[in-house]
Each structure stands twice: as structure tokens, then as C-alpha cells.
C-alpha positions in Angstrom: -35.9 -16.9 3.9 -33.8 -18.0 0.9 -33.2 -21.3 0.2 -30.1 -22.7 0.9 -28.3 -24.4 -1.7 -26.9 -28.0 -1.7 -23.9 -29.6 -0.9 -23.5 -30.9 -4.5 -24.6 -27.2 -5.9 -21.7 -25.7 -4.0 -19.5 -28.0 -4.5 -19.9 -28.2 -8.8 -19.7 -24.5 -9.0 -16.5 -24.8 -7.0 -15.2 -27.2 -9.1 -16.4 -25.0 -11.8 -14.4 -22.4 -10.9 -11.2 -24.5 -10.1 -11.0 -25.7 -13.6 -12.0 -22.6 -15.3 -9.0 -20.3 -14.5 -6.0 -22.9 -15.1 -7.1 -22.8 -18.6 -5.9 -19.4 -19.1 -2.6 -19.9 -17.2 -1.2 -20.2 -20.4 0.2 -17.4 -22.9 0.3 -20.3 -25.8 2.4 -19.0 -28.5 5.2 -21.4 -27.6 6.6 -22.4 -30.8 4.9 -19.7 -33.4 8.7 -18.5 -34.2 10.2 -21.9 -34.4 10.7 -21.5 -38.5 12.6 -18.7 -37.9 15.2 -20.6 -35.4 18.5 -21.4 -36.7 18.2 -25.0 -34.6 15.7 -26.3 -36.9 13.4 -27.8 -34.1 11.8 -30.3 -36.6 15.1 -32.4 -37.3 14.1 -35.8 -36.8 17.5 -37.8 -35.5 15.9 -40.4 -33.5 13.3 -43.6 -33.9 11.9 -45.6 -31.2 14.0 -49.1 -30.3 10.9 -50.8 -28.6 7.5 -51.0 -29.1 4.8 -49.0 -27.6 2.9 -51.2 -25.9 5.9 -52.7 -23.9 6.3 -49.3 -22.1 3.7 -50.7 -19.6 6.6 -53.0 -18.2 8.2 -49.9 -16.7 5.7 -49.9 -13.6 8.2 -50.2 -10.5 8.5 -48.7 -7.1 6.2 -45.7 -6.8 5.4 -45.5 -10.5 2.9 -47.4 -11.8 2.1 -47.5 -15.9 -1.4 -47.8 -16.5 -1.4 -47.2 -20.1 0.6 -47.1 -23.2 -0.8 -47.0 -27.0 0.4 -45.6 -30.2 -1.9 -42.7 -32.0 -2.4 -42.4 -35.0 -0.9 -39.1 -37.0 -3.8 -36.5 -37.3 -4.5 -33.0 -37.7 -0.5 -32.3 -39.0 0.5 -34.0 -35.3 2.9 -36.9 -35.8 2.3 -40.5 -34.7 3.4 -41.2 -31.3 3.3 -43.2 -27.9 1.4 -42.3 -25.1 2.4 -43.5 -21.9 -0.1 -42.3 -19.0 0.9 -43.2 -15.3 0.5 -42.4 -11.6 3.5 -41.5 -9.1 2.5 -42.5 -5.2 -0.1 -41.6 -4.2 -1.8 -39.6 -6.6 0.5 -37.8 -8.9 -1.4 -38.3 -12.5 1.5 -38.1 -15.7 1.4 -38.6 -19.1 4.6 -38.5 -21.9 4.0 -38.6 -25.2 6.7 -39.6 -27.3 6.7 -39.0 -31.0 8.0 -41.6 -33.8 10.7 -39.5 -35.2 12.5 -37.3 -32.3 14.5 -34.5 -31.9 15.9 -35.7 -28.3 14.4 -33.1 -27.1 12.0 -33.1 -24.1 9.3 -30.1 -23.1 6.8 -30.0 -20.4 4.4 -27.2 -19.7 3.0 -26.2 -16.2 0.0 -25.5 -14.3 -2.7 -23.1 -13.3 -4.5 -22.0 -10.3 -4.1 -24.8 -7.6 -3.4 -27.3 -10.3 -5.5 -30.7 -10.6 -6.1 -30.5 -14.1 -6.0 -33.9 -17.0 -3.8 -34.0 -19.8 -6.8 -33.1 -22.1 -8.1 -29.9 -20.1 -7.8 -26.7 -22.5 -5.4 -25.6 -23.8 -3.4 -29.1 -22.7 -3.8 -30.9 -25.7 -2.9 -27.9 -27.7 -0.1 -26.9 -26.1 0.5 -31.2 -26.7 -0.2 -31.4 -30.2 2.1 -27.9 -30.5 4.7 -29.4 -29.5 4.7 -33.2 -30.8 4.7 -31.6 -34.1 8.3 -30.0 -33.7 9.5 -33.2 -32.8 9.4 -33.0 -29.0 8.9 -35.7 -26.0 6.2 -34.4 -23.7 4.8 -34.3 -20.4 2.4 -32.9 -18.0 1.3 -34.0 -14.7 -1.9 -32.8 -12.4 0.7 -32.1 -9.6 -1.0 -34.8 -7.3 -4.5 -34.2 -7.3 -7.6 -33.8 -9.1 -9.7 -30.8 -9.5 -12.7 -32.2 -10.3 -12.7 -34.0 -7.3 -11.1 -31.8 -4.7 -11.2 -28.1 -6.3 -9.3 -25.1 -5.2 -7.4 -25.8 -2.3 -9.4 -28.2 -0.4 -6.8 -31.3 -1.7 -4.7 -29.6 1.2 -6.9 -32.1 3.8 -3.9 -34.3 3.2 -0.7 -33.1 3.5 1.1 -35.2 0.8 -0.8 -33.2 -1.5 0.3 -30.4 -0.2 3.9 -31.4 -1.1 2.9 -33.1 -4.0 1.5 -29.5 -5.3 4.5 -27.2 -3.7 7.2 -29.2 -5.3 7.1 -32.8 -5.5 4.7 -33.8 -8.4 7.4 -31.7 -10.9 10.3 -33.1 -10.2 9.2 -36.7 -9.8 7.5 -36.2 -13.4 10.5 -34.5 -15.1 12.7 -37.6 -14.0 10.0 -40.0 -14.8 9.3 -38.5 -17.9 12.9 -38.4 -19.3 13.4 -42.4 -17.6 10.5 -43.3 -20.1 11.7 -41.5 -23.3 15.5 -42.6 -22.5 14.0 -46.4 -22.5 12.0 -46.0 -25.8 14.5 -44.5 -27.8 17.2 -45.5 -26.2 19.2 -42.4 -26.1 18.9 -39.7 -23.6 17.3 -36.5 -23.7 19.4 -33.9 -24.9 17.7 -31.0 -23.8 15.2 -30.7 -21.2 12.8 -27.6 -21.4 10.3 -26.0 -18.7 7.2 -23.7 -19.7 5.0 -22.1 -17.6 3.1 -19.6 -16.9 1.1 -18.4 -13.3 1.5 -21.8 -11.4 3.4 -22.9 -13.9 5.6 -20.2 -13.4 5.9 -20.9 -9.8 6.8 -24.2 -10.6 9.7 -23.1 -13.2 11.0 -20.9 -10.5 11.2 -24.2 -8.0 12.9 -26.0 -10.2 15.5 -23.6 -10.7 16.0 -23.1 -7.3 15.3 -26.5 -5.8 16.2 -29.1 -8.6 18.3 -27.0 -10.7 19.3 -30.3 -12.8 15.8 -30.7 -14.3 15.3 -28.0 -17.1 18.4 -26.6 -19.5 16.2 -24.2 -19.9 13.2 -22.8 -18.6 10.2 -20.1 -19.2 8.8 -18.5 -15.9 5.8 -16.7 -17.3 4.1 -14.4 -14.3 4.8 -16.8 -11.9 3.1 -16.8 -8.6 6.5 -16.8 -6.8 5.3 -15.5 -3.3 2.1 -17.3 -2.9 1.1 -16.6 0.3 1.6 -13.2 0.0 -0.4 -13.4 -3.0 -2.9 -14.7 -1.4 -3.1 -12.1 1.3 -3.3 -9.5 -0.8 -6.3 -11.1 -2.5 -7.7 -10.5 0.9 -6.5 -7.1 1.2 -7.9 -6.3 -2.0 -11.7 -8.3 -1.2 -11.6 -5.7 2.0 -11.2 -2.4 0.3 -14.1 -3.6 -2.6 -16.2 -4.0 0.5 -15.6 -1.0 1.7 -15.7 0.9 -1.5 -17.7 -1.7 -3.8 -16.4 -0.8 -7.7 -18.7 -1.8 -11.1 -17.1 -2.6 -14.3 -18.7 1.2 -15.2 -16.9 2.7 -12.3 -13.8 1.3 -13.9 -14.2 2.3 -17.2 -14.2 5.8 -16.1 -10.6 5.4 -14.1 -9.1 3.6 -16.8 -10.2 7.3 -19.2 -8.6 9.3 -16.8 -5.7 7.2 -16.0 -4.9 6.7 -20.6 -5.7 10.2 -20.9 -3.5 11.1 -18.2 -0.3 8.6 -18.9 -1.1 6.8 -22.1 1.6 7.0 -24.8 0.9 7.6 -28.5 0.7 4.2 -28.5 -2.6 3.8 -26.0 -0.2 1.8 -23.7 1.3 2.5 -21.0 4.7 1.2 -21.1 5.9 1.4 -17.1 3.1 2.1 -14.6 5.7 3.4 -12.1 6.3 6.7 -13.8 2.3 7.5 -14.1 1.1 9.9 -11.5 -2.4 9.0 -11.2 -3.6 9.7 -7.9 -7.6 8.2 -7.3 -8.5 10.7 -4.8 -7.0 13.1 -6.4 -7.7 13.1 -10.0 -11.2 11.4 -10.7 -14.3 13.4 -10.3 -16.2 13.1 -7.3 -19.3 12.4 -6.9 -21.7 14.5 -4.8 -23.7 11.6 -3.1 -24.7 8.3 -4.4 -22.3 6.7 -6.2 -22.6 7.0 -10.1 -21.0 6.0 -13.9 -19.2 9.4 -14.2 -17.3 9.9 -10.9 -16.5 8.2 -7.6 -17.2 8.6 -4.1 -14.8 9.4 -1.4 -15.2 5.3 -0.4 -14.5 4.0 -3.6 -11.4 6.8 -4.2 -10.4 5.1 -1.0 -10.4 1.7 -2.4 -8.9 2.4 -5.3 -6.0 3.9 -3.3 -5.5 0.5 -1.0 -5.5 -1.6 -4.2 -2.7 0.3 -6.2 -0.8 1.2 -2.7 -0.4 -2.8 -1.5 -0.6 -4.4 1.9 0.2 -2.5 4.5 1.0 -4.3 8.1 2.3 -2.4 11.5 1.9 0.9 9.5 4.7 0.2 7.0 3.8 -0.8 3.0 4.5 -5.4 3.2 3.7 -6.4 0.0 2.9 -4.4 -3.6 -0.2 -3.6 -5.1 -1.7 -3.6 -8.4 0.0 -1.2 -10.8 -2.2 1.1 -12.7 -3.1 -0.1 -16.7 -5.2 -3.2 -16.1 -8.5 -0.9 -15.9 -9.0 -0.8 -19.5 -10.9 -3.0 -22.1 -9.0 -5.8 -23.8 -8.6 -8.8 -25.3 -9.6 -11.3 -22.7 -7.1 -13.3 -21.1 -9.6 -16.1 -20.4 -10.3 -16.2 -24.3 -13.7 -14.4 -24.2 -14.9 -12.7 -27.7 -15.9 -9.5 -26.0 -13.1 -7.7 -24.9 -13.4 -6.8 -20.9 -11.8 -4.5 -18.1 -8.8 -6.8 -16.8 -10.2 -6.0 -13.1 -13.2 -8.0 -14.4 -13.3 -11.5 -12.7 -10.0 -11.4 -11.5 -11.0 -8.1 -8.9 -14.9 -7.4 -9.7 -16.8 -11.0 -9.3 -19.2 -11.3 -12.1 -23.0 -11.3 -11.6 -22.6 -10.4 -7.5 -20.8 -13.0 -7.0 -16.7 -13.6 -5.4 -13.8 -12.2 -7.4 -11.5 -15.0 -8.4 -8.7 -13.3 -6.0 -10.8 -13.7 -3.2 -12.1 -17.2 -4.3 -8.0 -18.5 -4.3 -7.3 -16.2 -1.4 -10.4 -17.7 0.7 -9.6 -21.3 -0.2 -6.0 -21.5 0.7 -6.7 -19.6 4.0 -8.9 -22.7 4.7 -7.0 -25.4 4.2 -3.6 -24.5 3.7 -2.1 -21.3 5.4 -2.4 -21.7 8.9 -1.6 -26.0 9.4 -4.7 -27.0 10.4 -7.8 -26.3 8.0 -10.8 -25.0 8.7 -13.5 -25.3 6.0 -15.7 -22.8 7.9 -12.6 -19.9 8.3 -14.4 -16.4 7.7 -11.7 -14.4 4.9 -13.2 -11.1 6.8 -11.3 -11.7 10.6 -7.9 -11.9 8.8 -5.0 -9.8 10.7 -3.2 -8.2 8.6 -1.0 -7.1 11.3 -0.2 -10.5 13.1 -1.7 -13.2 11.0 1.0 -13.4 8.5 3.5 -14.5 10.8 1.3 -17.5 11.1 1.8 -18.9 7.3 5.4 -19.8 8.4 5.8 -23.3 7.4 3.0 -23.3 4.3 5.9 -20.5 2.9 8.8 -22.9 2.9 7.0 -24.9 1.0 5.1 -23.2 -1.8 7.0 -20.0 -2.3 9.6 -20.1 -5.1 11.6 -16.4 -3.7 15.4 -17.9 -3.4 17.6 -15.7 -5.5 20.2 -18.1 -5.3 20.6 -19.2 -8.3 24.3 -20.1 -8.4 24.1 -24.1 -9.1 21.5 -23.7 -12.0 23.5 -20.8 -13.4 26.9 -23.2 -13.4 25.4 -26.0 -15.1 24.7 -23.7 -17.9 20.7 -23.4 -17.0 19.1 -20.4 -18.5 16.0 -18.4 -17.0 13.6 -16.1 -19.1 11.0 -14.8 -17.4 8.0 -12.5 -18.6 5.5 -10.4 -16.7 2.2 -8.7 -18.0 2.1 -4.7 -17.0 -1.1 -4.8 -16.7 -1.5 -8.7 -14.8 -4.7 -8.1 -12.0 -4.5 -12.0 -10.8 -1.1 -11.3 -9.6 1.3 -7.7 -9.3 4.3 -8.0 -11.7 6.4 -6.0 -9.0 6.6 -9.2 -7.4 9.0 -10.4 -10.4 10.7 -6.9 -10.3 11.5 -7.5 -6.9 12.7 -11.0 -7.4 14.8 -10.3 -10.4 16.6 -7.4 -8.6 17.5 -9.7 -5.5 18.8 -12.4 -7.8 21.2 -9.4 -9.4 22.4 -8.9 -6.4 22.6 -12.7 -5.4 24.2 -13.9 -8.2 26.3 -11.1 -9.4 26.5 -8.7 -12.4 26.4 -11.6 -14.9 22.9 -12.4 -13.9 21.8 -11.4 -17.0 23.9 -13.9 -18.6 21.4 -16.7 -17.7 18.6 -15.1 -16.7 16.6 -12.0 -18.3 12.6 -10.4 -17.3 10.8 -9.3 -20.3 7.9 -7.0 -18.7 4.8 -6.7 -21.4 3.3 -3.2 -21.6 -0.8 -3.8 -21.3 -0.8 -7.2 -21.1 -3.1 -9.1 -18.6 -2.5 -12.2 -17.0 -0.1 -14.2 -19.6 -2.1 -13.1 -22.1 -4.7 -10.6 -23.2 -4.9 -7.0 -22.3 -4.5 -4.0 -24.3 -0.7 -4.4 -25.8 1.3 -7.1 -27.4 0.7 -10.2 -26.0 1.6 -12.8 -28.9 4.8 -13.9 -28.4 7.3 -16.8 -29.0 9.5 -17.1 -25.2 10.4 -20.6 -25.9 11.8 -21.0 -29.1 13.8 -17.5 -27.7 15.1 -19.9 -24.9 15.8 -22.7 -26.9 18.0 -20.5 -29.2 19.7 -19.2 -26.0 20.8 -22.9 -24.7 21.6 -24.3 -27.5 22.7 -21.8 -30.1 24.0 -19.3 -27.2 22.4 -16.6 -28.5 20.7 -14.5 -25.6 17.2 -12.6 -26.1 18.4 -9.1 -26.8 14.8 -8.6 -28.0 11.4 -10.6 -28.1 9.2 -10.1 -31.1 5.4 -9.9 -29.8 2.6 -9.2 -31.7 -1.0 -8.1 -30.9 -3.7 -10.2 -33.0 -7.4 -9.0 -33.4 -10.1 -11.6 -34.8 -7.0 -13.4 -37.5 -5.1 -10.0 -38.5 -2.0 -8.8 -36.8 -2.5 -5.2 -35.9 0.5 -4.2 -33.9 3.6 -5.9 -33.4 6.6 -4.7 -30.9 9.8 -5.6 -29.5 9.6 -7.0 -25.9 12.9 -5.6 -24.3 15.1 -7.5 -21.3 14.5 -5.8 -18.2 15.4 -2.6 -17.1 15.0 -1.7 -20.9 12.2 -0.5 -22.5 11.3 0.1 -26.2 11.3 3.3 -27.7 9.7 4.8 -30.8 12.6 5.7 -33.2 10.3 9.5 -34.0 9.4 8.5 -37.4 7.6 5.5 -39.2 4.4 3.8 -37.9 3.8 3.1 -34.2 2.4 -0.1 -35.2 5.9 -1.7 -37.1 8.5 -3.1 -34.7 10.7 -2.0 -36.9 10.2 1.7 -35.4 11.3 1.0 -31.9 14.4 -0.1 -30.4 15.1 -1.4 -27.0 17.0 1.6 -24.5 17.5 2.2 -21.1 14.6 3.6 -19.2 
């Protein structure tokens, strides 16, 4: 009999797995366009009044300072002050202040379920990014700590819970902007979200829940209806069983799907008008399955994937649109370039896909009010065990289209969505933007726009554009009133831009003009579908 592993085995490669996948929930070209901006980001305006160290007499009621020291300029990132903290009972924080600011505060989100330290990649980056502009910062590990209590496991205690579903952001935010206001003694002038996966989530909570925290905010593939997410992970884990697919298998679909729909371009730039039918048009293989065609199981698998959760007989939630087969740059920031099923649908080396991983975690401890380490993913009802997730929805899912108060205090939403996303299906967002239309009227596009990114995986990576600047976009849209009519995106391969695009607001899409190179953004314009 095989040995059985260890507690402490199974528990580090859990942890290994909760703290690898945040780090790519980022699409970290914040700021690349800031030069461009009319705003000037950089302008310095305002010094410190007090010093550094005495930000450690803040500690009162539920917030506790633990630490606050000054460090040093390095690396082209300014000197600043560093205040790290903890909000009852566990939410972690740290603001770092700079020594000349713009009054300006931005704080970036989380991944997965969360639990990550200020330092965790790309963290400091996205830190150091945005300290050099001029820019107060924060971050918080939403209430728990990965290392300690990966995936969903913190849910044992249901502050945490809380803490993660809303709770850890807002505290922060108003923290975060108490602290600066102190050291400066002015108040922030701006206040700016940006997020992408979890961190998109949380964007779209604040707008909805706390729609005084953020002028403006970046909702990058946000996991907005996390449960059903999560069931469709499940979903997904059950037709791979059935019809078990290799990264070889999906090689071939993603030939026959580009040769089938692929512009001249090698992108596919809306999956919904692509005809690809599994069963239909990949070859079939006679008996075993095989590199060069597919059995009638796997067709089958293929079919439940793209076609979405299906509950009583009627379609319940969306499935993966077609694209995300193919080879790109990798959106976990892998040299090779990889299928962007791989991980996310097709574990690596036997073992769980990081959909079923997520999917199998929050079944156990969160979904059903009562955890239950031991809970076998495989007995799920699809039919009558979604109506048990209830009360976990109210809590984590961000799908309110009423957007009215945020919209009236002048808030602006910009949200983005990769094509070709496999962790989650960027019809959700379609779906969401559509009900806010209708929610909030015909000028919903006056404060809130979806930019959809042909071939790009989750928030970044893939097989089209995925280099591009949302915030400084937003920013120029608060303050200078000038809405994205266009996005600029880029594609980069090893340190030479090979492609750039415009990224067009929802329903539009970008259109070669018929002459010039299909590389040049200057050859496309945005136009209605």
C-alpha cells in the first residue's frame, strides 16, 4: 500500500498552493502611462507635519500600531513612512506614506482567498510602483494569514469569514486615509481602488457596499459571483473525470478552434460569434484516446465546460468561452508559454486543477455554514445543493447592480475582463455590466465602462494584448473628466513590444481600418460589434 503522507506534508503543499496563485491576481501595468497623463501624478504638494516614529501613538480602539519607521530612498522609490498595524482580531495593514505627496491615496487588492503579507509578489512592486508617483499606500491580508490557514480553511471562524467578504477593506481604506490625514495633515484628495480577481471582487463591494471609499476604482476580472464560481469549478472537475483532457489533447482543439475562428490577427476577438462545436468538429478517435483526435468522452467534456452549469435541466451559470486553449504568455509569469487550461483546468503532474482546489476548499469550510474538512467535492448536487449556499452568498458575492449612490458622488467604475480568462468566465462581467445598464439607466456608461481583452488569460497573459495602463485611464477620468473612449494595450515578448491595440468600452470592439500593419494600434478603431 502507498504510504500516506503527513499532516505537515499536506498541509505545506496547501499552503503552497494558497500563496502561489494570489501572486498572479494582478495585471501590474498600473501606472506605465502615467507620463502621458495630463494630471501629472508626480506633483509633489504636500510634506509630512509629524514625524514618523510618532505614528505609533495612533493605536486606539480596535487598531493597534505595531510599527512605524522611515525607509530610506532606494531603487528610484522615494523616502517614506511605513506604518504596519492590525484591525481586531486579525486584519494585518500596512500604509506607506511618501515624504513629498500628491494627496493622493491607492490601494491594490487581493488574490485567491487572500492572506497574503505586504511583501508577497508582486506586493512590493505594485508598492514601490506606486510610492514613486507620489502616492499614500495600503494593503491589508483581509484578516487572515495564508501561511498559516491556506485556502479557505480561515473560514473555522466566522469573523474571518466577514473579515475576507467585506470587512478587512473597508476598515483599511478608512484606517489608511485616518493615518495619512494625521501625518500630513491634510486629507486625501483622491482615493483610488485596484484590483484584479479577488481584488476585483473586492472593488466591486466597495462600490456597492461602501460606495464612499474609492473616487475611483479598477475591477479587473473580478470574482463577483463566488459561489457560483466555485460550483462551476466543480462542474468543470466532473466532466475532466469523465472525459480526462492532456495539455496535448488541448493543443489539438485550440488548432481547430484558430483555424476555424481566428482573425488575421491569431485572436479571437468575441468567442460568442465562433461556431466551434467539440463533437462536431474535432476528429474522432477510433478507440483509445490519442494526440490527434478525441473520443466521444472527452468531445463530451469539452461540451459541459464551454456550455456551463446546468441545474433542473435549464443552463444556471456560464461556462468557459472558447480561446483560452491556446499557448501563451503565462499569466502566473512562467518563461515557457503554456495552454491557459493548464493549471487553472488541467492539474499539473496528476495532480488537482487549481479550480477544483478553490472549489473543494470553500465547499469545506465555507458554503454550506458548518465545515466539514472531510466533505467529498464528487457528492455535490447540482440540482438542489446550490440552494444551500444562501447565506455564504450575501456575504461574498459582489452582484448588486445598484449602483446609484456611488454613481451620485461622482464615483467612477472601469472594469476589464480577459477573453480568454479559464480561472473565471468573463460572461460573468457581461452579465453584470448589462444588469447595471438596466439598473442604473442609460448613463451607465458615464461612470462605469467594461473593457473585454481579446486572448487574454486571467489578468494577464494569454495570446493578445495584455499590457495595459487601467489606472492612470481612471485617474484621468475622476479628475480630469475625461472618460476612456479607448485603452492602449500592448503585447510584450522577452523586452520588445510586438503588438500593441486599442482596448474598446464594451459593446465595442476594435476593428482593422483594411490597410496598414495589424500590429500598429494606429490601424484599428473602436466600432460597434
Amino acid at each position: 500500500m502507498p504510504r500516506r503522507r503527513s499532516a505537515s506534508v499536506i498541509a505545506a503543499a496547501l499552503t503552497a498552493l494558497a500563496l502561489a496563485t494570489p501572486a498572479a491576481a494582478q495585471n501590474r501595468s498600473s501606472f506605465v502611462d502615467a507620463a502621458k497623463s495630463p494630471l501629472n501624478f508626480s506633483r509633489a504638494t504636500v510634506k509630512p507635519q509629524i514625524a514618523c516614529r510618532d505614528m505609533r501613538g495612533l493605536t486606539a480602539g480596535s487598531v493597534s500600531i505595531q510599527s512605524a519607521e522611515v525607509v530610506a530612498a532606494a531603487d528610484g522609490v522615494p523616502e517614506h513612512c511605513r506604518v504596519a498595524g492590525t484591525i481586531a482580531s486579525e486584519i494585518r495593514f500596512e500604509v506607506n506614506m511618501p515624504a513629498a505627496w500628491n494627496r493622493r491615496f491607492y490601494m491594490n487588492g487581493n488574490g485567491g482567498f487572500a492572506g497574503e503579507s505586504p511583501d508577497s509578489p508582486p506586493r512590493a512592486a505594485i508598492r514601490a510602483t506606486a510610492l514613486r508617483h507620489g502616492f499614500a499606500t495600503a494593503t491589508t491580508n483581509s484578516g487572515h494569514d495564508a501561511t498559516q490557514e491556506p485556502l479557505a480553511s480561515f473560514a473555522l471562524n466566522p469573523q474571518k469569514v466577514t473579515d475576507y467578504a467585506f470587512r478587512a477593506v473597508h476598515l483599511t481604506a478608512m484606517t489608511a486615509k485616518g493615518i495619512a490625514t494625521r501625518y500630513y495633515d491634510r486629507p486625501v484628495a483622491y482615493s483610488y481602488w485596484d484590483g484584479c480577481s479577488t481584488g476585483g471582487r473586492q472593488a466591486l463591494i466597495s462600490a456597492q457596499r461602501f460606495p464612499g471609499d474609492f473616487d475611483g476604482i479598477v475591477a479587473g476580472a473580478p470574482v463577483l459571483n463566488f459561489v457560483d464560481t466555485t460550483i462551476a469549478g466543480l462542474w468543470n472537475a466532473r466532466a475532466l473525470r469523465q472525459g480526462p483532457l492532456t495539455l496535448d489533447t488541448l493543443k489539438l482543439v485550440a488548432d481547430v478552434v484558430y483555424a476555424k475562428c481566428g482573425g488575421v490577427d491569431g485572436v479571437i476577438d468575441d468567442p460568442r460569434r465562433c461556431p466551434f462545436d467539440p463533437a462536431r468538429d474535432l476528429p474522432k478517435c477510433p478507440g483509445s484516446p490519442a494526440a490527434n483526435c478525441v473520443t466521444a468522452a472527452q468531445a463530451g467534456a469539452l461540451k459541459k465546460i464551454y456550455g456551463g452549469v446546468v441545474k433542473d435541466g435549464k443552463a444556471y451559470f456560464p461556462g468557459q468561452p472558447i480561446g483560452a486553449e491556446k499557448a501563451g504568455a503565462s499569466s502566473f509569469g512562467e518563461a515557457q508559454p503554456s495552454s491557459g487550461w493548464d493549471r487553472w483546468l488541467i492539474g499539473r503532474d496528476g495532480g488537482k486543477s487549481l479550480q477544483l482546489a478553490y472549489s473543494e476548499s470553500f465547499m469545506r469550510y465555507m458554503a454550506f455554514g458548518k465545515a466539514d474538512p472531510n466533505y467529498d467535492w464528487a457528492t455535490f448536487d447540482f440540482d438542489k445543493d446550490p440552494e444551500r449556499t444562501g447565506d455564504i452568498r450575501r456575504l461574498l458575492n459582489a452582484a448588486d447592480p445598484d449602483l446609484a449612490t456611488f454613481r451620485n458622488r461622482g464615483g467612477k467604475l472601469l472594469m476589464y475582463f480577459g477573453w480568454a480568462d479559464t480561472a473565471l468566465t468573463p460572461f460573468m462581467a457581461i452579465d453584470y455590466y448589462e444588469k447595471a445598464v438596466a439598473t442604473n439607466g442609460p448613463d451607465t456608461r458615464d461612470f462605469f465602462r467594461l473593457f473585454l481583452v481579446p486572448g487574454m488569460f486571467h489578468c494577464r497573459g494569454g495570446v493578445g494584448t495584455d499590457r495595459f495602463d487601467a489606472m492612470t485611464s481612471l485617474i484621468n477620468w475622476v479628475e480630469g473628466g475625461v472618460a476612456p473612449e479607448t485603452i492602449p494595450a500592448a503585447r510584450v515578448e522577452g523586452d520588445q513590444v510586438t503588438r500593441t491595440r486599442p482596448l474598446c468600452p464594451y459593446p465595442r470592439v476594435a476593428r482593422h481600418v483594411g490597410s496598414g500593419s495589424i500590429d500598429d494600434a494606429v490601424n484599428f478603431v473602436c466600432a460597434d460589434p
